[in-house]
N, C-alpha and C positions, 0 to 999 in steps of 0.2 A: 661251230656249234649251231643246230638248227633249233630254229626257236618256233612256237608254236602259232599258229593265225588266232589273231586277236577272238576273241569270244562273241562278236558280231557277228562276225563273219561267219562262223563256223551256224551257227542259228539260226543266219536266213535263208539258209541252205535249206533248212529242214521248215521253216514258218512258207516259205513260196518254193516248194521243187518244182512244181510246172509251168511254164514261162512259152505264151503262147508268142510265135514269130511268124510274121507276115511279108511276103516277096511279090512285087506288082511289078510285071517285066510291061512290053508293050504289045504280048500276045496274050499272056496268061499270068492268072493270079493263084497263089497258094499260100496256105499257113500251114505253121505244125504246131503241135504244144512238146517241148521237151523237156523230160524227166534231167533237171539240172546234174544233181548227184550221182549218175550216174552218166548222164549224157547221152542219153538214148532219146529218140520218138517215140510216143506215145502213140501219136493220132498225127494222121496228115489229110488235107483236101485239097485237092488242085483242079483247076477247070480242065488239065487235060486229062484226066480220065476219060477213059472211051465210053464207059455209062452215064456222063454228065452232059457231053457233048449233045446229043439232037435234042436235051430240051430246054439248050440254053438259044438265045440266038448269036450272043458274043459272047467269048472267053475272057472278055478284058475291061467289063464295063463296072459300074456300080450294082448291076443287077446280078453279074456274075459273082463280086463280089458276098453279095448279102448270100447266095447258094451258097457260096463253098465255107461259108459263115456257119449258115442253117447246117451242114452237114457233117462238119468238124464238132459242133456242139451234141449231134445226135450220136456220135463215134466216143465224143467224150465220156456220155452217160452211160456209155452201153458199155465202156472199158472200166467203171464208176470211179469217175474222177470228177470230183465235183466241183473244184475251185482249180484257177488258174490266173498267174499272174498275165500282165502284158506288156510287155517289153518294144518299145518303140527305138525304130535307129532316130539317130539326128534330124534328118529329113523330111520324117514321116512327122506329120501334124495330124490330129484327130478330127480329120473331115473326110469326105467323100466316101474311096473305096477302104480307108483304112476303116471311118466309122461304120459303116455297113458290117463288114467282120466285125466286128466288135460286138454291135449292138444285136446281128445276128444269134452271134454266141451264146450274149446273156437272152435273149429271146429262148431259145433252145433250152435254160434251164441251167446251166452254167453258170456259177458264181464266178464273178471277177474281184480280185484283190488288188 
């Protein structure tokens, strides 16, 4: 007999669908924000796009991160998604390249939950 997911669960499904994730390799940095409910991308920025490339000078630094920040939150308003959650792995603590993305975002006009 299948029983149903508790009633939390089912609602913060729908209180935070978009849950912005962030990937710092040691060439390049990306985030995406994904539509949880569905499981799709919504918006993605990565330094390795080829129009991001000559006006950065490194793919991989805190300044590239705050870019690919600034430009994820401009994709977000123009797709009008106005809030998104932010979902950190283990590892990640809220300094450097992760605060950059972040603080980029809400710069950009993006509410964070």
């Amino acid at each position: 007999m299948l029983s149903k997911p508790p009633f939390r669960a089912r609602v913060t499904k729908f209180l935070k669908p978009y849950i912005l994730r962030m990937h710092f390799s040691n060439k390049y940095v990306s985030a995406q924000v994904v539509h949880t409910p569905t499981a799709t991308v919504a918006a993605s920025a990565s330094s390795q796009e080829k129009l991001l490339r000559p006006s950065m000078e490194s793919t991989r630094d805190v300044a590239a991160a705050a870019k690919i920040g600034k430009l994820l939150g401009e994709r977000l308003l123009f797709q009008k998604i106005p809030a998104v959650a932010v979902f950190l792995k283990k590892e990640q603590k809220y300094h450097g390249k992760v605060k950059a993305v972040v603080d980029s975002v809400r710069e950009a006009g993006v509410k964070l939950l």
